[in-house]
C-alpha positions, 0 to 999 in steps of 0.5 A: 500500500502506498499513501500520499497527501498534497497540499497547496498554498491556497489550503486544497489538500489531495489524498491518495491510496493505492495498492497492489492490485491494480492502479486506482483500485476499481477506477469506481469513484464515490459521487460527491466524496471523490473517494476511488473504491479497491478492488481487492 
């Protein structure tokens, strides 16, 4: 498992996590949360 969090000037912060399957888990993102669902 991988984990990394940006963050600008401007306060927007970027949270990702990814795993071993495959890139970007499911490519399945939760409307209105932007969370991007695993696929294990």
């Amino acid at each position: 498992t991988t984990h990394f969090t940006v963050a600008d000037r401007w306060g927007n912060v970027v949270s990702y996590t990814t795993t071993i399957e495959q890139l970007f888990g499911t490519g399945i993102m939760v409307p209105d949360y932007g969370v991007i669902l695993n696929n294990e």
